[in-house]
N, C-alpha and C positions, 0 to 999 in steps of 0.2 A: 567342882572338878570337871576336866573337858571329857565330854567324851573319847573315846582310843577312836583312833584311824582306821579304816574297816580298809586305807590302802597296803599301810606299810606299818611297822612298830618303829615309832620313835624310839621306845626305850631299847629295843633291838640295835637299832643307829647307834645310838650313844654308846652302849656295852663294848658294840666293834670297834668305833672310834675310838673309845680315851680310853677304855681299860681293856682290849685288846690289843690294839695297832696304836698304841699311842701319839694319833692324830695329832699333838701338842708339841709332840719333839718338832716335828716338821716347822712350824713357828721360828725357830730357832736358824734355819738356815738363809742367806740370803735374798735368794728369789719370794719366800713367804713371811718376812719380816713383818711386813706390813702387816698381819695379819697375828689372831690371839680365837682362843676358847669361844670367847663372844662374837666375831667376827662368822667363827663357823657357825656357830650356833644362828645368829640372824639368818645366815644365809639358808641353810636347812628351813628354818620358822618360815621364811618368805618361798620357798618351794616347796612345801607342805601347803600355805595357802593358796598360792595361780593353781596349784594341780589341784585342789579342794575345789575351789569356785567355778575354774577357767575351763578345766581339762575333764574333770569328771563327771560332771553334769549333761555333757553329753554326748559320751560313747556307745550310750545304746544308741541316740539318734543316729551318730556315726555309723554305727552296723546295718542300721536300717535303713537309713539314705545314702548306698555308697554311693561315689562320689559316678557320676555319668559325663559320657561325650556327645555332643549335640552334631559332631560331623566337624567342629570348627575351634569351640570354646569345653572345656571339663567347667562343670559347675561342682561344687561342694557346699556342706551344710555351712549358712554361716557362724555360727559358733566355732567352729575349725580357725577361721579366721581371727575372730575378737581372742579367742583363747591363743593363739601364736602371736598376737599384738603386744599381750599380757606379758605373755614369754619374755619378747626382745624387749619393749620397754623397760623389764625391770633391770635387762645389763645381762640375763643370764644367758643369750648364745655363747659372749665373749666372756664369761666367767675364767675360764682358764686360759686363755690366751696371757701376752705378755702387755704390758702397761702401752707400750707406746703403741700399740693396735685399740685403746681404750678399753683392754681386759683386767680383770682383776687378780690376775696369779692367782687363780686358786687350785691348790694341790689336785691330782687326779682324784684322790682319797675320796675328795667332799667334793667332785666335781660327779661322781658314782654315785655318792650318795643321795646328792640331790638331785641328778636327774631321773634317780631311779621313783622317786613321788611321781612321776609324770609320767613314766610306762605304767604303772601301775593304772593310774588313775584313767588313761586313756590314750593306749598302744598305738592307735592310726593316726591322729592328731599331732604326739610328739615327735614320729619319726621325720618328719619335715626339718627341724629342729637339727635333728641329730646326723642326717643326714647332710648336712649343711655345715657344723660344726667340722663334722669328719673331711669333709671338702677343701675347708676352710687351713685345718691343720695340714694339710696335705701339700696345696699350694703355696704357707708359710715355708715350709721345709724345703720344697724343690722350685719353687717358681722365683719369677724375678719380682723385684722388687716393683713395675712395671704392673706384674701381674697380681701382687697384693693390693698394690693401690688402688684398681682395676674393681676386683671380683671380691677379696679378702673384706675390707673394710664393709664395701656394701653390707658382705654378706653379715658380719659380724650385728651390724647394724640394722637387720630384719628386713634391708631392701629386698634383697637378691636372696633367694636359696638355691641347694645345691646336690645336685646328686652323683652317681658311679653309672657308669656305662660300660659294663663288662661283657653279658651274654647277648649272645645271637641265636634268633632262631635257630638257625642249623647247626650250633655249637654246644650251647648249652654249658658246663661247667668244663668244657672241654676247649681252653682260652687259648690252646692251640692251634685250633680251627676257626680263630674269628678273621673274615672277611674284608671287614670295611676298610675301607682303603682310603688313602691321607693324601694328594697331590702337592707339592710344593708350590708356591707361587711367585711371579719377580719381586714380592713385597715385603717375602719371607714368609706371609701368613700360608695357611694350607687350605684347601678345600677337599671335605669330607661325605665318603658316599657311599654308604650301607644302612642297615639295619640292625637297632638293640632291642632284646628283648627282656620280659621283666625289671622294670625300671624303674622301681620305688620313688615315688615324688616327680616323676617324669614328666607329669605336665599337670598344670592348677594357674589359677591364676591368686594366689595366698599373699605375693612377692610379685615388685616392679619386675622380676627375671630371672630365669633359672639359668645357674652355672652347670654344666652338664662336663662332668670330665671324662672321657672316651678313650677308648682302647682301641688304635686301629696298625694298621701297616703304613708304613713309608714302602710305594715300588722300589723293586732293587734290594729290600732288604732281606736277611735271614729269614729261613723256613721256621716254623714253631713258634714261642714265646717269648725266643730269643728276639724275633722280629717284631715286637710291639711297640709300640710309641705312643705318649697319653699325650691328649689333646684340653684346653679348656676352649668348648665351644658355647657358649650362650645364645639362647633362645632367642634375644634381641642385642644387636652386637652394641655396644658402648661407646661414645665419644671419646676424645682427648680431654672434656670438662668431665666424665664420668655420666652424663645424660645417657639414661637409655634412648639407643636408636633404630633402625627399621629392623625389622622381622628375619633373624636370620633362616635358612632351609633348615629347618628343623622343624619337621611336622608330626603328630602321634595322629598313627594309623586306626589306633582302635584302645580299650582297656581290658584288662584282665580282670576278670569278676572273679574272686578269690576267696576261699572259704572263712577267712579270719583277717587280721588288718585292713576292714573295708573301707575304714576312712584313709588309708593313706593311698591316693591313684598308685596305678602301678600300669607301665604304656608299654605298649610297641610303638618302637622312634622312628622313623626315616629318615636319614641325614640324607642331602641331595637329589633331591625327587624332583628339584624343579617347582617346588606348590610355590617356590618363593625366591623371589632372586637378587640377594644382597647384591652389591654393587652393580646391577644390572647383567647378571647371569646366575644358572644354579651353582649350584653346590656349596655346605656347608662350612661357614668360615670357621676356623679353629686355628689354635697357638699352641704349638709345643710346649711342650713342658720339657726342662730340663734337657736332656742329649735323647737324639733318636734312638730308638731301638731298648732303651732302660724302662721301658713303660710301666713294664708289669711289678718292676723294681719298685718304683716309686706311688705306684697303685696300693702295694700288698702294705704301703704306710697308714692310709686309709682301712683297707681290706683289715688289717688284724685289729686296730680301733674299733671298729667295725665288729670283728668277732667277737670281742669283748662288750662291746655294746648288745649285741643281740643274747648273751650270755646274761646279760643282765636285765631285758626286757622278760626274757623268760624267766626269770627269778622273780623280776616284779608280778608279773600276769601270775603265777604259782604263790606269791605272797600272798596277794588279796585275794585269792580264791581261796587259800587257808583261813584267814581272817574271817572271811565268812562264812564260810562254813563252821568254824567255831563258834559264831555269833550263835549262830544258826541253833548249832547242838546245844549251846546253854539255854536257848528259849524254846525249843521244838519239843513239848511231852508226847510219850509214845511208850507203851509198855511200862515192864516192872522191874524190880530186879530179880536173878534166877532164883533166888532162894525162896522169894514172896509168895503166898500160900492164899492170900486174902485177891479175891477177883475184883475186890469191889474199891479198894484199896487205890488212892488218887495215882496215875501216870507220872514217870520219872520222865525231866529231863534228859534225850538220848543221849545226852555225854555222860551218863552215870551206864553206859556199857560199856561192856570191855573191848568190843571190836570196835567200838565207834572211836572210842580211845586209841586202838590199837592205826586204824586211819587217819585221825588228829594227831598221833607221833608221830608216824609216816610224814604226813605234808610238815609239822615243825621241821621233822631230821630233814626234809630237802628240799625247804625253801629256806629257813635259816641258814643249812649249811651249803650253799648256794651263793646267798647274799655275801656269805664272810669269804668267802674263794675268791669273789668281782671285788669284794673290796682289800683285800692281799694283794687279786694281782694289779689292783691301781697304786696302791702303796709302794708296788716292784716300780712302774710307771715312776713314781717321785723321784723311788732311789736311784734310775739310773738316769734321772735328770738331774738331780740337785745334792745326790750323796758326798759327803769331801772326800774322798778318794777314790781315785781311779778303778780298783782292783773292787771297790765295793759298788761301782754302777755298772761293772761288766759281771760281776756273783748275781746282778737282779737280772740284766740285760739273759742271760744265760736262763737263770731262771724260767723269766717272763716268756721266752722263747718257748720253752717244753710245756710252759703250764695253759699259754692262749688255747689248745686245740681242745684241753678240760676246759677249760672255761666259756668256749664256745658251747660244743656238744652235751657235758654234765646235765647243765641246767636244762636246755633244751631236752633233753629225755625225759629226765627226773621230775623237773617241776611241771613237765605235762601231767607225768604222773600223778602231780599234787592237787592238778587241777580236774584228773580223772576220780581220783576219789575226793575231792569236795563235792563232785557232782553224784558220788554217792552214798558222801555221808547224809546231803539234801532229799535223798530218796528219790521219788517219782515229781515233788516239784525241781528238783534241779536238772530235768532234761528239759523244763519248760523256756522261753525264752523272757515270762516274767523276771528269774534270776537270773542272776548276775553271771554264777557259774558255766555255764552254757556256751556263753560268748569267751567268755574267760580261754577255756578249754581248745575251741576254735581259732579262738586268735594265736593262743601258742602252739597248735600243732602246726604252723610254717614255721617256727625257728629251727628242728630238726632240719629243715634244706635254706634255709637263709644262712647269706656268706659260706658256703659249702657245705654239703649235704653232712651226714653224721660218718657215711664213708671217705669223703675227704678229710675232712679232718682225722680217721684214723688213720687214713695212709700220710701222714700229714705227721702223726705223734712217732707214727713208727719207723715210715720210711723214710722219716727227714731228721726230725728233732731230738729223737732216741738214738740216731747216731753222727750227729754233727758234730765235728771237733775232735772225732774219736770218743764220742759219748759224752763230752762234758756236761751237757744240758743234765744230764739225766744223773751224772755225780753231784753238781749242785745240787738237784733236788734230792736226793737220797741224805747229802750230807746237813743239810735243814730237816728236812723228816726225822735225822738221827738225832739231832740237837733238843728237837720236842722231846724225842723219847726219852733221852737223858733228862731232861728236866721231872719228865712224869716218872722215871724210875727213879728219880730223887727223893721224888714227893713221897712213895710209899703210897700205901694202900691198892685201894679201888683202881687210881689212876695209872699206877704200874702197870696193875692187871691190863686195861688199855693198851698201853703202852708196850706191853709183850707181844699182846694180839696184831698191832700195828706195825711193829717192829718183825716179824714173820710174815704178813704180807709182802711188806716191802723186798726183804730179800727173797721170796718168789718172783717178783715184779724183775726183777734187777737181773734175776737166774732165767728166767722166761726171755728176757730179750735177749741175753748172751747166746741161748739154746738158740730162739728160732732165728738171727743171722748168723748161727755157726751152722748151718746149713748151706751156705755159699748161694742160693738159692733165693732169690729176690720176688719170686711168684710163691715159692711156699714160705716162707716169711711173711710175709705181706696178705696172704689171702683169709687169714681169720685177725687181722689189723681192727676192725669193731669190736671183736671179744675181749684185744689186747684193751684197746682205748676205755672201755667198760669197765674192767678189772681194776685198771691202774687209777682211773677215774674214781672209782671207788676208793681207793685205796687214797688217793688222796686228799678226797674229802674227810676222812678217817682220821687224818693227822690234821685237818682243818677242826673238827671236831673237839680231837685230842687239844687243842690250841686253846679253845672254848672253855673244855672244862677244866681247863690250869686256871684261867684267868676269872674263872666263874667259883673259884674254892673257896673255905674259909667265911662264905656266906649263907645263911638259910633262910633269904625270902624268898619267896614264890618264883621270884622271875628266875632268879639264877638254881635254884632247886628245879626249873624245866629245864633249863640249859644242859646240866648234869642229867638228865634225865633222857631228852634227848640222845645227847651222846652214849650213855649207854646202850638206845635203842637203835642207834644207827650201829652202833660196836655185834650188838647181838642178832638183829638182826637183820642186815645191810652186808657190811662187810664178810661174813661169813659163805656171801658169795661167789665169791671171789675166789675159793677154794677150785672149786667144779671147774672154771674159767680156764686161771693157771693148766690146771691138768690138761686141759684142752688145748692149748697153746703148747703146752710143753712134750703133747703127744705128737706134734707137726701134720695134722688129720687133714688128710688132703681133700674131702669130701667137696668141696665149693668146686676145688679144679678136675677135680674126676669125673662131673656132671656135663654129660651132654647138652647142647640146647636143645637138640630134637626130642629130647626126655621129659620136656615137661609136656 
């Protein structure tokens, strides 16, 4: 028998896939014809190995060699390298892309599932990857045809990778106040000239070229975000054969030395500084994307892939920190059990205690129910791509909307959390940087501010999503949460009892947002927006949960007896949180806005 994955649980994968989310129906629709049980399954087996072999072999060197600027050229470890080679060779950038791009239609489903072997396995290394993917889709969507053939294919094909160029030093997540400015030219192209900062994959030499997609102003246009415009500006501009050719103005000023993801560069850009002067002057050449001034429109395509990806890096980085830690507690002897009377009496395994237990259900309840939230809202992903009826891709589309900002933040919280207590369940070796833990912990405490910090995204659930449409978002999701419950108050028992507890959240949840914008009041609504996102967060992990142990009933082997197990322990003690929250929201406590600055 093979050893288990100290990344991810395959047998976890499987239970979500087929006897959760029934990954199989999906088969059954056009665009994934081609495809069967066996298909997904190779694909899974073959990203369990590159992230085995390719990926995780060397993210400690990763951390310890991050990556440096010599003034001219970024060097990186080269393992980073051969392990992204591995990547694209085997087809899996373009895995979900469309056939005539050389993709394989694979469902979001199993597009989550398998890239999440490779956040797990080694966080700095695959962002390059994913970064690129996200680029890649982006300019499918809005660019021409011109511009796929261009950047898209490359990229697809491990030449070219690709990143977002959103913030600016003196903005920050404040995309209202970006600077850079876009000049038009008689040739139709633009020349670009500002400054990005924080620029994940921003500069490396991994790839013949990096595609760099920007956020700038066109002169002339609207104040705010309304005035943005996305640019594709590459590093080295491209011929009409597709040959990469001379150096466009695009130079990285320096790198961010960062306390976790140190394999993947992260730059301050210069667009038009003059170091370089395409066609024989500065400034940075760039193509439009789409219509002026829609920038940010066609950004936020990427930007919520995006949050959903980094949703699921933190759920990977919180996976295998569980894993190990488990490893850990079944071989680590220490102590006895409370009852034990004899001193001399051989040392127990520390998972024969109850608080140690009490931390290994904790990391199960929220890296499991993590995992199953990213792969739901990818399965939303399918349906509102390929579902046969119209009224059933806009119930997902609605859905997907309210649920991206959980799925961003959730995991980012929580499965820090996960990786806070594996670091002590490991005791006094898991602050060491021998384990694994350590790093683990550090690399995900930046998904809390990756793709917007934990407060954007609440004002984000609350002041956007929780009332678009006249609340629609948030009736879907109520009326799916009601659907589980009905099924759990069908089942009787245990899982009723569940299902009552969850079903009384919810309608505080639903009462809580009516209360705090029947306030007319957009500052006091809006100002405990984290507490909101927290609660509801919870809460609907809870019915993610509740979803588990329907599908986990009727059996009593070990794996699905944790599952039930789990969920109980997320039920009693998780959700009961949530209690204190509400009241807090529903008392409209103005404390945040009553606060002088001069008073701290």
């Amino acid at each position: 028998m093979a050893t288990p994955s100290l990344l991810l649980s395959r047998r976890d994968l499987d239970f979500l896939l087929y006897e959760w989310l029934d990954a199989e129906e999906l088969t059954r629709r056009p665009r994934f014809a081609e495809h069967s049980r066996e298909t997904f399954d190779a694909v899974l087996d073959l990203s369990e190995q590159i992230a085995t072999r390719h990926f995780a072999p060397h993210n400690k060197k990763n951390d310890r060699e991050e990556p440096r600027f010599d003034g001219e050229r970024v060097h990186t470890v080269p393992e980073a390298k051969e392990a992204l080679d591995a990547f694209t060779k085997a087809d899996l950038l373009a895995a979900p892309m469309d056939e005539e791009l050389g993709g394989m239609q694979l469902p979001q489903l199993l597009t989550t599932a398998c890239f999440s072997w490779f956040q797990a396995a080694n966080v700095g290394t695959s962002s390059y990857v994913f970064l690129t993917l996200g680029n890649a889709r982006l300019l499918c969507a809005h660019g021409t045809s011109e511009q796929i053939d261009t950047y898209v294919r490359p990229m697809l094909a491990g030449r070219f990778f690709g990143t977002m160029c959103l913030s600016e030093p003196q903005a920050g997540s404040s995309l209202a106040d970006v600077a850079t400015r876009a000049e038009v030219q008689p040739d139709g192209t633009y020349r670009l000239f500002g400054s990005k900062m924080w620029i994940s994959a921003g500069d490396h030499e991994l790839a013949e070229n990096i595609v760099h997609l920007v956020l700038a102003r066109i002169p002339g246009g609207p104040p705010g975000v309304k005035g943005l415009s996305l640019f594709v500006v590459p590093k080295h501009l491209v011929g009409p054969d597709g040959a990469v050719g001379e150096r466009n103005d695009v130079v990285t000023a320096g790198l961010n030395h960062k306390m976790g993801y140190r394999g993947t560069t992260n730059a301050l850009l210069n667009f038009g500084e003059g170091a370089h002067s395409p066609g024989g002057r500065a400034g940075a050449v760039g193509h439009l994307v789409g219509e002026a001034h829609r920038g940010l429109a066609y950004m936020f395509h990427m930007m919520n892939g995006a949050r959903i990806g980094v949703g699921a890096g933190a759920m990977a980085l919180g996976y295998t920190g569980y894993l190990k830690s488990l490893e850990y507690a079944r071989e680590r002897p220490q102590g006895r059990p409370v009852a034990a009377k004899d001193a001399t009496a051989p040392q127990v395994p520390i998972i024969e205690h109850a608080d140690v237990r009490r931390m290994l259900l904790a990391q199960k309840s929220y890296v499991e129910g993590a995992l199953a939230l990213l792969l739901y809202c990818s399965r939303l992903v399918d349906e509102q791509q390929t579902a046969e009826r119209e009224e059933e891709r806009a119930h997902a589309r609605l859905l997907l909307d309210v649920l991206t900002p959980v799925a961003k933040s959730w995991p980012s919280q929580w499965c820090l959390e996960a990786n806070s207590l594996a670091i002590q369940v490991h005791g006094g070796y898991g602050y060491t940087r021998e384990y694994d833990v350590e790093q683990h912990y550090r690399d995900n405490r930046l998904n809390p501010i990756h793709e917007g910090t934990h407060g954007i995204q609440a004002l984000d659930l609350l002041g956007r999503k929780a009332v678009m449409d006249g609340g629609a978002g948030l009736v879907a999701l109520g009326e799916t949460i009601g659907a589980t419950v009905e099924r759990a108050l069908a089942s009787g028992g245990e899982a009723a009892e569940l299902a009552t507890a969850l079903r009384e959240s919810w309608e505080r949840a639903a009462k809580v947002t009516a209360r705090l914008w029947g306030t007319g009041d957009p500052a006091v609504a809006l100002a405990n927006a984290t507490v909101y996102l927290e609660a509801v967060g919870h809460t609907v992990v809870a019915w993610i949960w509740l979803g588990q142990y329907l599908a986990a009933q009727g059996h009593d082997d070990a794996f699905r007896k944790g599952k039930r197990q789990a969920a109980r322990y997320f039920f009693r003690h998780e959700l009961p949180r949530t209690g204190p929250q509400f009241d807090l929201l529903e008392s409209l406590d103005t404390i945040t806005l009553e606060t002088e600055p001069d008073w701290f």
